[in-house]
PLY file of the C-alpha trace (Angstrom):
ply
format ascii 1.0
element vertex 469
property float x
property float y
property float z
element edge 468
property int vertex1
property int vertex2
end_header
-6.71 -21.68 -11.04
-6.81 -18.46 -9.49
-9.92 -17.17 -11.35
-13.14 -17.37 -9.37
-16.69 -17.11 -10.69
-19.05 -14.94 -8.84
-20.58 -18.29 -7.69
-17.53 -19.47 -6.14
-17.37 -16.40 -3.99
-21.20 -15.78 -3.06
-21.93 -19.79 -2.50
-18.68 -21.71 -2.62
-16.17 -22.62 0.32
-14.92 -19.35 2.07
-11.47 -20.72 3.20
-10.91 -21.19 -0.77
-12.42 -17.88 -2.07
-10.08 -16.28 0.43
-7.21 -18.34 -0.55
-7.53 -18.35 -4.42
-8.20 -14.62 -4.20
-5.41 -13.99 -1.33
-2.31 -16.15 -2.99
-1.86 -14.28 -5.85
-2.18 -10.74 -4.22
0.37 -11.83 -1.54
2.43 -12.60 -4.58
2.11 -9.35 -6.00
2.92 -7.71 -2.76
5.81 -9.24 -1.90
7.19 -8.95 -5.77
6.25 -5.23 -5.00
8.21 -5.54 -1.77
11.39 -6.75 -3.44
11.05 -3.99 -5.58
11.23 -1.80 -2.64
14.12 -3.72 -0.82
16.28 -4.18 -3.89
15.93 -0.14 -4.45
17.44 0.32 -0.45
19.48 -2.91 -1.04
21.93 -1.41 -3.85
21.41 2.15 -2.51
23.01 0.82 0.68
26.40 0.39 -1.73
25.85 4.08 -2.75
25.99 6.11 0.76
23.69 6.63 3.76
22.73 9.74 1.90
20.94 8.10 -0.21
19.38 5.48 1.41
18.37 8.83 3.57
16.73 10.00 0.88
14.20 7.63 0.08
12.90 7.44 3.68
12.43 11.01 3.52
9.85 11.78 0.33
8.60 7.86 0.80
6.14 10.13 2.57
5.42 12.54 0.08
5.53 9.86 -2.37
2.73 8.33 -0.63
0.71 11.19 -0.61
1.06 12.38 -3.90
-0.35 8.98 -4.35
-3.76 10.14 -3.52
-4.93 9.84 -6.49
-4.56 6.56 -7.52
-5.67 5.51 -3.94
-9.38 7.18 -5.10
-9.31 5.10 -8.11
-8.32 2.08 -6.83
-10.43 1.52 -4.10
-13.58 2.85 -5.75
-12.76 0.55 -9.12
-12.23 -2.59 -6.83
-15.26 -2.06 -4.52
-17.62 -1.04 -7.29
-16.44 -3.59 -10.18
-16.78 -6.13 -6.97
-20.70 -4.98 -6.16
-21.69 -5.20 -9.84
-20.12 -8.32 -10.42
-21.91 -9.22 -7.34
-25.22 -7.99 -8.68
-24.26 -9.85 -11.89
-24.20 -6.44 -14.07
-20.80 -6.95 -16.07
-21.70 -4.25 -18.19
-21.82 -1.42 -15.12
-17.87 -3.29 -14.17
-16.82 -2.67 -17.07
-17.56 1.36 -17.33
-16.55 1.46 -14.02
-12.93 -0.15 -14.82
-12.80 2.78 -17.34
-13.60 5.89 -15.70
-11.35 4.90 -12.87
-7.97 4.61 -15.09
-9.20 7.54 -17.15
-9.49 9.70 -13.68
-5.94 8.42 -11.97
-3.91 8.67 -15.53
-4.98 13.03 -15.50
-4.87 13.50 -11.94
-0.91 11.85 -11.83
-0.39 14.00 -15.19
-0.90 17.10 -13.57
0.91 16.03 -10.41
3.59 15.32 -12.33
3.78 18.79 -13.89
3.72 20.00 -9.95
6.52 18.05 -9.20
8.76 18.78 -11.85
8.33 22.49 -10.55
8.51 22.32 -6.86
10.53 18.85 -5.73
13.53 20.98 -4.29
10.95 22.83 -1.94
8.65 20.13 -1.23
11.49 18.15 -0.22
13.32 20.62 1.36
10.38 21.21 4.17
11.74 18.17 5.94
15.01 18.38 5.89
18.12 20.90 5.86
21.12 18.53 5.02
21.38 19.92 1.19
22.71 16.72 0.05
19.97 14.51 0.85
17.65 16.82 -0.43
18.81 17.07 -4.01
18.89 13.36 -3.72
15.60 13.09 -2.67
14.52 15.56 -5.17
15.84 13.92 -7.78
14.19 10.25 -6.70
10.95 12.42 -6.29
10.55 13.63 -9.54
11.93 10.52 -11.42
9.18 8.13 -9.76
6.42 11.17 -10.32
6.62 10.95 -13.84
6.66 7.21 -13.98
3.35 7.07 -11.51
1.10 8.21 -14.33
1.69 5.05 -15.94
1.77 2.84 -12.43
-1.68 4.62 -11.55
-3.14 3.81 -14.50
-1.77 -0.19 -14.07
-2.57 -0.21 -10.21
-6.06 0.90 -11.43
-6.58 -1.76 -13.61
-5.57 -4.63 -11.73
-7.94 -3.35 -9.08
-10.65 -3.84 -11.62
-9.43 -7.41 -12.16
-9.18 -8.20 -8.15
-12.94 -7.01 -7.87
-14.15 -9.23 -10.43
-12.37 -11.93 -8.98
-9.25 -12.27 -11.00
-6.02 -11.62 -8.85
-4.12 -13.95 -11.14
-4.07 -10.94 -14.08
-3.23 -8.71 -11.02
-0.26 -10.61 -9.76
1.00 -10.48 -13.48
1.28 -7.07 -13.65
2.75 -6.57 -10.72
5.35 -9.27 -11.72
6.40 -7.68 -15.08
6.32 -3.91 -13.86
9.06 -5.19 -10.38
11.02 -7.45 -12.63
11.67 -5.11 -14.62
12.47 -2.72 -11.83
14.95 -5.47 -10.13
16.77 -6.73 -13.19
17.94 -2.72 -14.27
18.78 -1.82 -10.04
22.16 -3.46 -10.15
23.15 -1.99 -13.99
21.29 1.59 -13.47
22.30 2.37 -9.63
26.10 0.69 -9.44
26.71 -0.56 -13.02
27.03 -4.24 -11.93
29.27 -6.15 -14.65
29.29 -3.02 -16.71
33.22 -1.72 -17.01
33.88 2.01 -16.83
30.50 2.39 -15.73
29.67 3.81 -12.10
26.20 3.78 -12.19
23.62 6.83 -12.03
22.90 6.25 -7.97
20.14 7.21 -7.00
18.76 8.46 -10.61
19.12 5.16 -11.36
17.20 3.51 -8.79
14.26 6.28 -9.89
14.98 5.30 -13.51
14.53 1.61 -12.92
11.37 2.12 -11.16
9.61 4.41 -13.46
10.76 1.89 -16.42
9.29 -0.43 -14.61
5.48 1.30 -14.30
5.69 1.50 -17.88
5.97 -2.17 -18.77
2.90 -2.93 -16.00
1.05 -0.71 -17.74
1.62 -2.11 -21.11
0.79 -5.83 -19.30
-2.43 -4.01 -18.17
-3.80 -2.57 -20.65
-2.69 -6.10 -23.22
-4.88 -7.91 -20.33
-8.26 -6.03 -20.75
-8.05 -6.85 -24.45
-7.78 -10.80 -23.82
-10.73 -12.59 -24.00
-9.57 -15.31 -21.58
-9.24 -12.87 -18.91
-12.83 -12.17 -17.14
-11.80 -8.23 -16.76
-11.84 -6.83 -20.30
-12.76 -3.13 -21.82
-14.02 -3.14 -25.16
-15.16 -0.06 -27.53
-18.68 -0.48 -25.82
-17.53 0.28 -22.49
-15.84 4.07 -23.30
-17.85 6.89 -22.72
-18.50 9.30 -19.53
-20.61 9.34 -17.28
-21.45 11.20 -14.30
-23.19 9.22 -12.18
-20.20 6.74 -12.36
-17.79 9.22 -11.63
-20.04 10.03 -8.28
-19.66 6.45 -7.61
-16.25 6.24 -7.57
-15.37 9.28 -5.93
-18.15 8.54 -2.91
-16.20 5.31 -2.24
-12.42 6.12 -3.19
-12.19 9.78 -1.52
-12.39 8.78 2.16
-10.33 6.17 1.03
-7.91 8.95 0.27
-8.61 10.83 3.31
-7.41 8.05 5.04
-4.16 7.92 2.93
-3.66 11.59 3.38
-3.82 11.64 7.04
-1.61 8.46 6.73
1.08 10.32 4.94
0.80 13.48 6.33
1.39 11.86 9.77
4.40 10.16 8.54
5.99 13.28 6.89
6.13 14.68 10.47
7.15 11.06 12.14
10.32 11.73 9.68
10.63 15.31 10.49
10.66 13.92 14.30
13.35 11.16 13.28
15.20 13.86 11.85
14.86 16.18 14.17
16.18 14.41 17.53
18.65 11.73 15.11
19.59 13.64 11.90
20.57 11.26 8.59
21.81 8.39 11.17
18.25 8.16 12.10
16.72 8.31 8.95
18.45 5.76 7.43
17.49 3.27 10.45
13.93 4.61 10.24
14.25 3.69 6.04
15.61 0.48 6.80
12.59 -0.20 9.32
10.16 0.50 7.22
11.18 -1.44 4.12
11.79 -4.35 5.84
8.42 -3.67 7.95
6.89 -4.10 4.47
7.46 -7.69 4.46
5.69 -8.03 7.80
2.42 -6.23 6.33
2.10 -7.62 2.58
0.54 -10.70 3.75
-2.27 -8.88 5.69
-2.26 -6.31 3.34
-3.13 -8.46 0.49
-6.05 -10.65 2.67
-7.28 -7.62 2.96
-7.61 -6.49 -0.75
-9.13 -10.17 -1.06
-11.41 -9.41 1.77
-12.42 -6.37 0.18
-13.08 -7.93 -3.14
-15.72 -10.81 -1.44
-17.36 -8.79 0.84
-18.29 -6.59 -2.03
-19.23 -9.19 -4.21
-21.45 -10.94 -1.52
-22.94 -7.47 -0.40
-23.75 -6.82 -4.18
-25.75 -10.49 -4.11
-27.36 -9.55 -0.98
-25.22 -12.47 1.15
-24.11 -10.21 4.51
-23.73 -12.88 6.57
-20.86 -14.61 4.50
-19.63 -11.62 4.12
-19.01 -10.83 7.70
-18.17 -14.62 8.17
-15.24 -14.03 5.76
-13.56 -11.32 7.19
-13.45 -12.91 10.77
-11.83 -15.91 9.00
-9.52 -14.30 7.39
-8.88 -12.25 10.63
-7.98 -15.21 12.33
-5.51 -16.92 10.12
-3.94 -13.73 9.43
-3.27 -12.17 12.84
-1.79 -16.32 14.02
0.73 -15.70 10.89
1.62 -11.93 11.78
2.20 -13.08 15.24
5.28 -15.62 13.62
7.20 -13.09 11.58
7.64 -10.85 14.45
8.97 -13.27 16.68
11.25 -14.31 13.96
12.41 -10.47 12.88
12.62 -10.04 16.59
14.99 -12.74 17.26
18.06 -11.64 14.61
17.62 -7.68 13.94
21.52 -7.54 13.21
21.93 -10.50 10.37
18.77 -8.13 8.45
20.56 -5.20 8.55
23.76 -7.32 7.70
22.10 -8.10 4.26
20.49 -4.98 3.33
22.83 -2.00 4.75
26.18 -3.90 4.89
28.11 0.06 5.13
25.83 0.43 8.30
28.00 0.54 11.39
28.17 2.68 14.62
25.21 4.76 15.45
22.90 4.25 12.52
23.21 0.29 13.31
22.60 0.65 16.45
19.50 2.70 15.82
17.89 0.21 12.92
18.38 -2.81 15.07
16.17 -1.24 18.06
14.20 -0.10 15.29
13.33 -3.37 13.49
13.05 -4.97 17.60
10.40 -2.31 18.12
8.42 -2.64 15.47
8.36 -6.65 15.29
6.58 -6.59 18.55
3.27 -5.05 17.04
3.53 -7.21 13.81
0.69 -9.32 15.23
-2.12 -5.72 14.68
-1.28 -6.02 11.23
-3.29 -9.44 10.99
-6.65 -7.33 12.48
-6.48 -4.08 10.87
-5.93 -5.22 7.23
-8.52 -7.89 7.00
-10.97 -5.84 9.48
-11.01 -2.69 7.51
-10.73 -4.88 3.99
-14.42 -6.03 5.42
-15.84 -2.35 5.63
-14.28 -1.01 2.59
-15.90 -4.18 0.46
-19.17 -3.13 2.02
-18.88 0.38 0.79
-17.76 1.61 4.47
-14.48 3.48 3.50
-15.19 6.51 6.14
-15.01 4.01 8.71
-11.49 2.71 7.78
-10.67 6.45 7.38
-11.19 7.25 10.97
-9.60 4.69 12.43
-6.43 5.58 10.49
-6.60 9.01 11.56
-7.12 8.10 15.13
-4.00 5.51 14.72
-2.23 7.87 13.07
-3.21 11.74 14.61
-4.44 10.84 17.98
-1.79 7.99 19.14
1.14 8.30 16.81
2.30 11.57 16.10
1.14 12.77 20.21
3.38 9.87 21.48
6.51 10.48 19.04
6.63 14.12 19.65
5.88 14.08 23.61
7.90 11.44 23.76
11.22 12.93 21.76
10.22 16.31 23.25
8.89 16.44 26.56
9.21 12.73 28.00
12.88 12.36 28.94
13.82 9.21 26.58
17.45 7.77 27.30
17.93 7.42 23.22
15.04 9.98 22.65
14.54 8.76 18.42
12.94 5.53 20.08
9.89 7.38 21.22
9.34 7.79 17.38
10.04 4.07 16.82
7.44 2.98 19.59
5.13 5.60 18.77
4.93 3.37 15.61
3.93 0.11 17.43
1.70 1.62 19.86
-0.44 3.47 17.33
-0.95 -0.35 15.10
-1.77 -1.92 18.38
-4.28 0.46 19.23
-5.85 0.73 15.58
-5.76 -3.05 15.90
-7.69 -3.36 19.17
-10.41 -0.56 18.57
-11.05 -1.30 14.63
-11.87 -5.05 15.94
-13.81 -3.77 18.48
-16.22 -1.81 16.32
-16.38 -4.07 13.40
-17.52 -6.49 16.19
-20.32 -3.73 17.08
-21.21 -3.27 13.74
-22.66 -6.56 13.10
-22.95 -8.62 16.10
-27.08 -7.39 15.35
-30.05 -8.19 13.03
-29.45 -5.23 11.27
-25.78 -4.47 11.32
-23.49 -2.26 8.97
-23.15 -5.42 6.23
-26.94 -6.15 6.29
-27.42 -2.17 5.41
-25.30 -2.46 2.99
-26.92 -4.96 1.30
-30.24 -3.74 1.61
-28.83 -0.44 -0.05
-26.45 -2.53 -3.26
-30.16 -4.35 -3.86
-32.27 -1.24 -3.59
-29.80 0.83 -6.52
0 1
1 2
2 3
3 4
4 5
5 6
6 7
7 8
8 9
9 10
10 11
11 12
12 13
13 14
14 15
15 16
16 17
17 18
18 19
19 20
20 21
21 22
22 23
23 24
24 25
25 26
26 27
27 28
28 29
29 30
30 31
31 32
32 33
33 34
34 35
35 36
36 37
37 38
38 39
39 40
40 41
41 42
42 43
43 44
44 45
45 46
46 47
47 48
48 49
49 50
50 51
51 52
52 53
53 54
54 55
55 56
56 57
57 58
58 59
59 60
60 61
61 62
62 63
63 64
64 65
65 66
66 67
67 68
68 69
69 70
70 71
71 72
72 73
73 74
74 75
75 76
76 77
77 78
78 79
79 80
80 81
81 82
82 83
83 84
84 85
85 86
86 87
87 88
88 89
89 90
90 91
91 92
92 93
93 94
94 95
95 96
96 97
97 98
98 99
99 100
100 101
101 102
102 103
103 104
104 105
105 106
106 107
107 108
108 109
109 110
110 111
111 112
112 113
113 114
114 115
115 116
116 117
117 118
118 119
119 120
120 121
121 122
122 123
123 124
124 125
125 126
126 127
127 128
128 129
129 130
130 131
131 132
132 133
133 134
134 135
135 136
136 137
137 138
138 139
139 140
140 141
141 142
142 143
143 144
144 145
145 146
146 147
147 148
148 149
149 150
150 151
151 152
152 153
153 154
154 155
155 156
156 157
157 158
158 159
159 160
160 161
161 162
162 163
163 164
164 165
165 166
166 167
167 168
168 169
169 170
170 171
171 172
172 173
173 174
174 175
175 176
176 177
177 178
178 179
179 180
180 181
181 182
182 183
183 184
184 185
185 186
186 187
187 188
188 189
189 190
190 191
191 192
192 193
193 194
194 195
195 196
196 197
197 198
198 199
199 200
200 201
201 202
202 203
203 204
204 205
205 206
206 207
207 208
208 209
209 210
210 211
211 212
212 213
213 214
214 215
215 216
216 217
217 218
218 219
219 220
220 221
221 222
222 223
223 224
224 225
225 226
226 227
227 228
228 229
229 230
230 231
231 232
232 233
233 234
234 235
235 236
236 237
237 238
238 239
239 240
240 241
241 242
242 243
243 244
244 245
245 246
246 247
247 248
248 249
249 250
250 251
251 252
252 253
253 254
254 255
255 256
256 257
257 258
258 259
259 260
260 261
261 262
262 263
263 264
264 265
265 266
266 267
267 268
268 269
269 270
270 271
271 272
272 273
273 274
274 275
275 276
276 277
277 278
278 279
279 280
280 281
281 282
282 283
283 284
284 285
285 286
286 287
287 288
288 289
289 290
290 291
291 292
292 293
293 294
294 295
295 296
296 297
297 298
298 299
299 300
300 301
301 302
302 303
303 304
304 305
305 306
306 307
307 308
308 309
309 310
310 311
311 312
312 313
313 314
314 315
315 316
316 317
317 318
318 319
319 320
320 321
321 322
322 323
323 324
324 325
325 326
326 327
327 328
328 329
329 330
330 331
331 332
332 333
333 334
334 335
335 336
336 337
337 338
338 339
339 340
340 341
341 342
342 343
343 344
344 345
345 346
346 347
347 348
348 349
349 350
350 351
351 352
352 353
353 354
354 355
355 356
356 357
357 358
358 359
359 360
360 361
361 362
362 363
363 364
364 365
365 366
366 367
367 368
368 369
369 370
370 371
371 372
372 373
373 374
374 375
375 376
376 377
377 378
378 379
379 380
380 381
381 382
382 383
383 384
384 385
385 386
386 387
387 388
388 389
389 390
390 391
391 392
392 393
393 394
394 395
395 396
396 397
397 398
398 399
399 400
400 401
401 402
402 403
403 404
404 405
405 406
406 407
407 408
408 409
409 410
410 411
411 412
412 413
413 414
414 415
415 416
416 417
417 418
418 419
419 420
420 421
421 422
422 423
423 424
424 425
425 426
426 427
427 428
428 429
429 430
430 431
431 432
432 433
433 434
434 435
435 436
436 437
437 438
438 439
439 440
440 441
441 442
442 443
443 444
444 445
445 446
446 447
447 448
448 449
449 450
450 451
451 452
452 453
453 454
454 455
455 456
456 457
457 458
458 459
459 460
460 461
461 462
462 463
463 464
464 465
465 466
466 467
467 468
């Protein structure tokens, strides 16, 4: 049902490509998403401290995530061309080198981290407590990333071939497995005499969990009734495939860098003008925040997936046809969950931080306010920049994150906490935040809109170029 042929997505009905290929990633993300919630959900039971915690290396997490970001984007654009150009062979090399790349880069990272967490951590942050914390959460999760790089890989093999439904799978295992240990590992739920390892568990459960989507993975690519497989035939190095995958996934990381980077110093900010009070609202925020995104986020993976496929079959048209659709229908359902987190900030942070009173409630309710009124740029950006990165564009969604991120973001949090007299001066950092999606939202638009409102825009040259290799 959710497996589309490479006819269905160069010829067939658009609205279906994009929902066959969507519903399943929008699965995965929000299974990923409750992974994410459920981690902050029994943490909340622990302390502030520790909810404190993970907002403060979720930044270095991401970056340290570099690496898989390379290998993901290149193995989902590139598997998705040659599909397109109906060489399965090429897909299936691809598919290797990527998982072969992440799985040593996150080795050695992991190495780093076991080293330094203490001092990387302790750059944002002077409260000691937190910082062991979020040392320990570091390096727990580290370790487990070198199998969830290798499994994020691989499903974004199986999402450019056309196959989100072995995706979603993955995803399913490696978070249920995550979910179903939180309550024993973190508070040890039902479990006499038993405390619970706090945050160590929380770490423990998610690292356990990369390891069973891995094994899912790596099962699926030997199945025969999945259309994503790697066989004996496929093993082997090769440069030019390695060039490949590194011309389309670095900007793609340079986009994630500047991403996190940016962040590390919104949470310095947060910290700096709020302390752990702040922190923990800014945590909350962004968790729930997640739920807002996933939708887009995964329309824009699908997006990503047929524009590549269509460019690779020489179809540019559809291809920009598909990512205004899915545009559309995305920004229209982004615009609904903001009015709806907007409307009852206090019962969400009644569910998920139930110890939160006093100033740290007060700051996560303006929080989640704030950001639910730029909800709606999520439904542009993700779909918009899905459509360049399927047609090989990555550098273009790179710059528009930097710009989002370095030239609106970080100037208006730290004038605004700094220079600009705020009555509560933490919510210059919390609208710093919206204003920098909104903008991103407008300008990416605008230029996509640029870029192929001619005879000869950015799709149709990419086309030309996937038919001339």
């Amino acid at each position: 049902m959710f497996d589309l042929s490479r006819d269905e997505i160069t010829g067939g009905s658009l609205p279906r490509a994009l929902l066959v290929l969507t519903a399943p990633l929008v699965v995965q993300q929000y299974v990923v998403v409750v992974q994410q919630i459920v981690d902050v959900f029994w943490l909340g039971r622990v302390s502030r401290n520790a909810v404190s915690a993970v907002g403060l290396v979720a930044p270095l997490i991401g970056l340290l995530a570099l690496a898989t970001s390379v290998a993901t984007i290149g193995c989902r654009v590139l598997v998705a061309q040659h599909v397109g150009a109906d060489d399965a062979a090429a897909a299936r090399s691809t598919g290797f080198h990527a998982t072969v790349l992440v799985g040593a880069a996150n080795l050695l990272l992991a190495v780093v981290v076991l080293w330094l967490a203490p001092d990387l951590v302790g750059v944002l942050l002077s409260d000691e407590a937190v910082i062991q914390l979020g040392a320990t959460y570091l390096t727990v999760t580290t370790v487990g990333r070198v199998f969830g790089g290798m499994s994020d890989t691989i499903e974004s093999g199986f999402v450019g071939w056309g196959d989100s439904r072995m995706s979603m799978l993955i995803n399913v295992v490696a978070v249920l497995t995550n979910v179903v240990l939180d309550p024993f590992l973190v508070v040890g739920w039902q479990l006499p005499g038993f405390a619970g390892y706090g945050i160590f568990g929380a770490a423990l459960a998610t690292a356990i969990g990369y390891v069973a989507g891995f094994t899912v993975a790596v099962a699926g690519l030997g199945v025969d009734s999945t259309s994503f497989t790697i066989g004996r035939a496929d093993l082997g190095v090769s440069r030019d495939t390695v060039r490949s995958l590194l011309s389309v996934g670095v900007p793609h990381a340079g986009q994630e860098a500047g991403r996190q980077i940016a962040r590390l110093l919104v949470v310095a900010i947060v910290a700096g003008v709020a302390g752990s009070a702040g922190l923990a609202a800014y945590t909350i925020g962004a968790r729930i925040a997640t739920v807002a995104f996933v939708p887009a986020a995964a329309v824009g993976s699908a997006v990503s997936s047929i524009v590549g496929q269509n460019v690779g079959a020489g179809n540019p048209d559809r291809a920009t046809r598909a990512t205004w659709l899915a545009a559309g229908a995305t920004t229209a359902g982004m615009a609904v969950l903001g009015v709806a987190q907007y409307s009852s900030p206090a019962t969400i942070v009644s569910v998920f931080a139930p110890t939160f009173s006093g100033i740290e409630l007060t700051y996560t309710v303006a929080y989640l306010q704030i950001l639910a009124v730029g909800y709606w740029a999520f439904g542009l950006i993700y779909p918009i920049q899905g459509g360049f990165n399927g047609a090989g564009k990555t550098t273009v969604s790179m710059v528009a994150t930097l710009l989002q991120y370095w030239g609106v973001r970080l100037p208006v949090a730290a004038l605004g906490a700094y220079v600009v007299v705020f009555s509560v001066p933490v919510h210059a950092a919390f609208w710093a935040i919206t204003a920098s999606n909104v903008a991103c939202a407008v300008g990416v638009t605008a230029y996509f809109w640029a870029q192929t409102s001619g005879a000869t825009g950015l799709i149709e040259r990419a086309a030309t170029a996937a038919a001339s290799d």
